[in-house]
C-alpha positions as CSV (number, residue, x, y, z in Angstrom):
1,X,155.3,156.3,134.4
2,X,155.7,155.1,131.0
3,X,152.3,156.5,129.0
4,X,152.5,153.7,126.3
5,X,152.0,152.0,129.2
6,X,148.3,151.0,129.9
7,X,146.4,151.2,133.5
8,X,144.0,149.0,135.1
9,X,140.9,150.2,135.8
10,X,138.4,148.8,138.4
11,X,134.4,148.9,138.5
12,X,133.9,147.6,142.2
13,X,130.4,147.6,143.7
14,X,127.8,146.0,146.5
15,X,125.4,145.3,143.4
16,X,126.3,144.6,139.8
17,X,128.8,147.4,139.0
18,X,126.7,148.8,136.3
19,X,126.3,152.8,137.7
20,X,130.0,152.5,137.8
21,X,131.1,150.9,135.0
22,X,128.8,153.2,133.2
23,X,130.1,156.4,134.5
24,X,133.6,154.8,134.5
25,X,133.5,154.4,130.5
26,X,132.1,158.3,129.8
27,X,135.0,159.6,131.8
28,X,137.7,157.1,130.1
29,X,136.5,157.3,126.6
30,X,138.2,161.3,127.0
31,X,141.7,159.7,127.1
32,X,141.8,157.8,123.8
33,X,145.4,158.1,124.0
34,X,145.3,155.7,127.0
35,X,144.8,151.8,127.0
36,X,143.6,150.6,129.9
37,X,142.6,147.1,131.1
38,X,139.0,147.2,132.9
39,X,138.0,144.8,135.8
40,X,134.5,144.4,137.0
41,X,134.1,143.3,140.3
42,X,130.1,142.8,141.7
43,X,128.9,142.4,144.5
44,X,131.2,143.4,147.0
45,X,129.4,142.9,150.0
46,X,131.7,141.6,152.8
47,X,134.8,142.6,154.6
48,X,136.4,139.6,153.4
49,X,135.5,140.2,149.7
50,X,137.1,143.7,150.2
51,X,140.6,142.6,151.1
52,X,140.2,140.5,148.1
53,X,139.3,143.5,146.1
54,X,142.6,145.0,147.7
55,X,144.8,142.4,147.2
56,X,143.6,142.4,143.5
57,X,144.5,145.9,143.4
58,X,147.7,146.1,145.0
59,X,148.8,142.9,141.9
60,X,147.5,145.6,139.3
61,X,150.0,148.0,140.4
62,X,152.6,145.7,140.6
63,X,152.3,144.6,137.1
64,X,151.8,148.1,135.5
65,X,153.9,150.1,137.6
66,X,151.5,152.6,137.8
67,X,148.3,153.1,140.3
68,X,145.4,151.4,139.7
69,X,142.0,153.5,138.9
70,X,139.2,152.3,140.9
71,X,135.8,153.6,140.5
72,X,133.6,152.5,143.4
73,X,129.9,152.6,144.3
74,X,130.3,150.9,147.9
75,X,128.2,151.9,150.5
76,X,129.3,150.1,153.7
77,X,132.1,152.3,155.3
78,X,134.0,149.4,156.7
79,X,133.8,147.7,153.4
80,X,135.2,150.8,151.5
81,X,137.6,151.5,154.2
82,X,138.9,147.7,153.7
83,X,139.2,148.5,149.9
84,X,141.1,151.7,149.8
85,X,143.9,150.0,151.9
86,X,145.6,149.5,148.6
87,X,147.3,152.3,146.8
88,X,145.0,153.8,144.0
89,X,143.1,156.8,143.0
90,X,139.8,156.0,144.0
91,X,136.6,157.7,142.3
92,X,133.7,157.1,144.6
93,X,130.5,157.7,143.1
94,X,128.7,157.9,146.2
95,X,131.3,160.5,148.3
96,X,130.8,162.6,145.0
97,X,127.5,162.5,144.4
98,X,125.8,161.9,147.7
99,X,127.1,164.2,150.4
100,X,126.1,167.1,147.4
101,X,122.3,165.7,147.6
102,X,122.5,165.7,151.3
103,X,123.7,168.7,152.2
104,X,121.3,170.5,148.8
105,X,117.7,168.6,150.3
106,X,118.8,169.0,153.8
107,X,118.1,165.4,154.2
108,X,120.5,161.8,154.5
109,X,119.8,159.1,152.3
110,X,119.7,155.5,153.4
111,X,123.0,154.6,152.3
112,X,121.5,151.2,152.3
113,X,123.2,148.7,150.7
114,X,121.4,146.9,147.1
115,X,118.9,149.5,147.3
116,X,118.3,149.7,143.5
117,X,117.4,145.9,144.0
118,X,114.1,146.5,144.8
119,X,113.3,147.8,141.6
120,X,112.7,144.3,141.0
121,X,109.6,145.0,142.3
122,X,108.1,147.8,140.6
123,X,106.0,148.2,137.4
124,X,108.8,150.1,135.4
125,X,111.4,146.8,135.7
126,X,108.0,144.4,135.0
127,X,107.1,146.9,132.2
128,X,111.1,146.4,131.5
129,X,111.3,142.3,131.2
130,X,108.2,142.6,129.4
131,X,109.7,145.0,126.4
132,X,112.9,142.3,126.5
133,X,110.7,139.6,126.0
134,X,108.6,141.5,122.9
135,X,112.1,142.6,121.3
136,X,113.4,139.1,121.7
137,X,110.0,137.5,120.1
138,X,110.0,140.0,117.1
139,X,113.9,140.0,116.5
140,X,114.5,139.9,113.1
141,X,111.0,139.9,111.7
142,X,110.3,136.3,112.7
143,X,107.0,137.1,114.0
144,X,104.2,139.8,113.1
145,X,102.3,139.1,116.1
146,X,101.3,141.7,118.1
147,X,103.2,144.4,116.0
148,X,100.5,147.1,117.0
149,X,101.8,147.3,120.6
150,X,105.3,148.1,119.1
151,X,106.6,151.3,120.4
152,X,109.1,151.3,117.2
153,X,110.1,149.2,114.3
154,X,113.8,149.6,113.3
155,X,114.2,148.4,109.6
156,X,117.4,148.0,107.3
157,X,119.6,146.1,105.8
158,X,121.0,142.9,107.4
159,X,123.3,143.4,109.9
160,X,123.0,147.3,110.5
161,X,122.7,147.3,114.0
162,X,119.2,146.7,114.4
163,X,118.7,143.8,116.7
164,X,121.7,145.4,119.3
165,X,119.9,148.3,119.4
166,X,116.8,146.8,119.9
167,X,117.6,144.8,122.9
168,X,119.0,148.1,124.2
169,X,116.3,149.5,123.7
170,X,114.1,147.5,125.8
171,X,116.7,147.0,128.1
172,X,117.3,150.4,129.0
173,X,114.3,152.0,128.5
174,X,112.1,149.4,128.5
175,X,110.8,150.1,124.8
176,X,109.1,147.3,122.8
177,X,111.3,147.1,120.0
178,X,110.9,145.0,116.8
179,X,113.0,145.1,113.9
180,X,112.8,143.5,110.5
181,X,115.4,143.5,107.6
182,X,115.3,144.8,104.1
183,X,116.3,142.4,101.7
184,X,116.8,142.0,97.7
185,X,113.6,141.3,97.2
186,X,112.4,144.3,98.8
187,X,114.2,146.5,96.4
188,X,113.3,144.4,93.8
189,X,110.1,145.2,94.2
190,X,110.6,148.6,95.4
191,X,108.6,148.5,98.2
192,X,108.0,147.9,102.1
193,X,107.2,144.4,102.9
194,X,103.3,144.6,103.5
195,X,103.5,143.5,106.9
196,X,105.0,146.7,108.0
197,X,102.7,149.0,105.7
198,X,99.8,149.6,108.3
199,X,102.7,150.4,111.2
200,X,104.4,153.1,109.1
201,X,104.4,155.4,111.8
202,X,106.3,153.0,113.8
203,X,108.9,152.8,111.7
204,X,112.3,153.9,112.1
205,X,115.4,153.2,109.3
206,X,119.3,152.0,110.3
207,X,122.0,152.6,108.1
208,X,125.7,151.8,107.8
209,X,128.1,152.8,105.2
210,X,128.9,150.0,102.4
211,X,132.7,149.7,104.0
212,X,131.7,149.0,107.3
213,X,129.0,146.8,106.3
214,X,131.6,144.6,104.1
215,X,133.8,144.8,106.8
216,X,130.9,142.9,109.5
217,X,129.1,140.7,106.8
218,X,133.0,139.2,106.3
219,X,133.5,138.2,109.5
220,X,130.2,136.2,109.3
221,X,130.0,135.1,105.3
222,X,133.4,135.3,104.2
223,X,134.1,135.8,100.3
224,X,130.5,135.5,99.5
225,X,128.4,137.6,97.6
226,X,126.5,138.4,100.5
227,X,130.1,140.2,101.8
228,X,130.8,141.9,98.8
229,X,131.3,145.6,98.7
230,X,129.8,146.0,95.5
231,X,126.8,144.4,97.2
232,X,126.9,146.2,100.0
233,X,127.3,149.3,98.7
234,X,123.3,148.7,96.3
235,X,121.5,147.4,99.3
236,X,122.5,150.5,101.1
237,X,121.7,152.9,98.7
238,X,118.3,151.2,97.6
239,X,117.2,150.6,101.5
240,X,117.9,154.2,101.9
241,X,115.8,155.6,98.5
242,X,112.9,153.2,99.8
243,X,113.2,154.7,103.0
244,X,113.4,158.2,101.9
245,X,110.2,157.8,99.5
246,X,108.3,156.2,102.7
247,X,109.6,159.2,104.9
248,X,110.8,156.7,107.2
249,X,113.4,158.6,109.6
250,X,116.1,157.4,109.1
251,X,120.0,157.5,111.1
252,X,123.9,156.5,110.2
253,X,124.4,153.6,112.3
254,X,128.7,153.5,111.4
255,X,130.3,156.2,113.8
256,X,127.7,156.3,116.7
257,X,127.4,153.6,119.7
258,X,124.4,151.5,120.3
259,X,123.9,154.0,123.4
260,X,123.9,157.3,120.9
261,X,121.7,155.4,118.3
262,X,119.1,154.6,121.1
263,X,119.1,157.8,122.4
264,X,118.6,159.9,118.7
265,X,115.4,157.1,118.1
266,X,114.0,158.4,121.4
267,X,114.1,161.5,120.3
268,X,113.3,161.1,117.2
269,X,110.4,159.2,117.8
270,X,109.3,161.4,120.6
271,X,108.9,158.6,123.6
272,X,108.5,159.3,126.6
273,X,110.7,156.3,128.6
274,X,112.7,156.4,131.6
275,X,116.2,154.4,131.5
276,X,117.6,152.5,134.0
C-alpha cells in the first residue's frame, strides 16, 4: 500500500456511534502521519442495514486500495456477522471490552441492544438537557439571570473558545456553563464588568495567543480592526493582567481541544460531574 495514500475509517453502531467514534478518534489521532476519511454510520439495527454497511465497505476498499478500518459497537451477532462479510480490520468495542468484564465479575451482561437509551430516563440526562438549556440561555453574556446557580463562568476575549467549550461542558458533563466576553471597555476601565463581581469564585479565564486569535476573527471580520494583530495581541495581554489581578484561573485555549480545555476546568474548579 501506498502510505501517502489515505484510509477509510468507519464508526458503525446500533445507537448513535458516539462510544465509537470517540474511541475511534484517540486511537487515530497517534498516526498523524496518516489521512484518513471517517464515515459514521448509526443505527445499525437490521440485517438488511448491515449488508449495506458491507457493501459500503467493500466500495471503500476498492477506491483506496487498501482495507478499510471499521470500529464497531454492534451487539446483535447476526448483525455483526452480516457486517464483517466485507474485508477490513474490524475493532470491536464490545468483543474487547466486554468478554474482559465477563469473565473479571463472573457475570454476562445483557448484550441488549440501545441500552444506553434509557438514560433518557434518568436524572443525570434531565440534569444533562437542563445544563444545555442554562449554557444556551447565558451564552455570551446575554442574560444575568440566574447566574448564582452557575457551576462556572468562562470569561475572555471574544472568540477564545468560550461558548464551544461551554456547550461541551454541559453536554458532557452536564455543567451549567455561562460565559461572558471581555471587551475594550473592560480594559478601559480596568475592571470586571459588575455583573460578574459577586460570582468571582465562579469564574474561570480563556485565552488564545494574538496569532491564532487574528487568524479566527479574519475569517469572520475580515480586514477590520477588530481582526487586527496589533489588536489582538492588547486585548490579550490586558484580559490576561485583569485576570491575573482578580486571581481568576486562567488556561491557553490555542494548542489544547475543546475536550482537554473541559477537562483542565473540571479540575481546576474541583467539580464533581460524571460525563457521558
Amino acid at each position: 500500500m501506498n502510505d501517502n495514500k489515505s484510509r477509510t475509517v468507519f464508526f458503525i453502531s446500533d445507537g448513535t456511534g458516539i462510544t465509537a467514534e470517540t474511541l475511534g478518534h484517540s486511537l487515530l489521532a497517534q498516526f498523524p502521519e496518516m489521512r484518513f476519511k471517517q464515515v459514521r454510520l448509526p443505527f445499525v439495527d437490521s440485517v438488511a442495514k448491515a449488508r449495506e454497511c458491507a457493501s459500503r465497505i467493500r466500495d471503500a476498499a476498492r477506491n483506496d486500495g487498501a482495507r478499510p478500518v471499521v470500529f464497531n459497537s454492534l451487539v446483535d451477532s447476526e448483525v455483526l456477522a452480516t457486517v464483517r462479510q466485507a474485508d477490513a480490520l474490524y475493532l470491536d468495542l464490545l468483543e474487547r471490552f466486554i468478554e474482559p468484564l465477563e469473565s473479571e465479575l463472573g457475570v454476562k451482561s445483557t448484550h441488549t441492544v440501545g441500552r444506553f437509551h434509557g438514560i433518557a430516563d434518568s436524572l443525570d440526562y434531565k440534569d444533562r438537557i437542563e445544563a444545555i438549556n442554562f449554557t444556551l440561555a447565558h451564552d455570551d453574556g446575554v442574560s444575568h439571570a440566574n447566574l448564582d446557580t452557575a457551576d462556572v463562568i468562562l470569561v475572555g476575549v471574544s472568540r477564545s473558545g468560550k461558548t464551544p467549550t461551554s456547550l461541551y461542558l454541559a453536554m458532557q458533563f452536564g455543567v451549567k456553563a455561562a460565559n461572558y466576553p471581555l471587551i475594550p471597555e473592560d480594559f478601559e476601565r480596568n475592571k470586571l464588568p459588575t455583573e460578574l463581581h459577586k460570582y468571582r469564585r465562579k469564574l474561570f479565564g480563556l485565552t488564545i495567543s494574538p496569532e491564532r486569535l487574528a487568524q479566527i476573527r479574519q475569517e469572520r471580520r475580515p480586514d477590520s480592526l477588530y481582526a487586527s494583530l496589533e489588536n489582538c495581541r492588547y486585548e490579550i495581554e490586558a484580559a490576561q493582567r485583569l485576570m491575573q489581578r482578580e486571581h481568576i484561573p486562567w488556561l491557553d485555549s490555542t494548542a489544547r481541544s475543546i475536550e482537554e480545555i473541559s477537562t483542565k476546568i473540571i479540575q481546576e474548579i474541583h467539580l464533581d460531574k460524571r460525563g457521558y
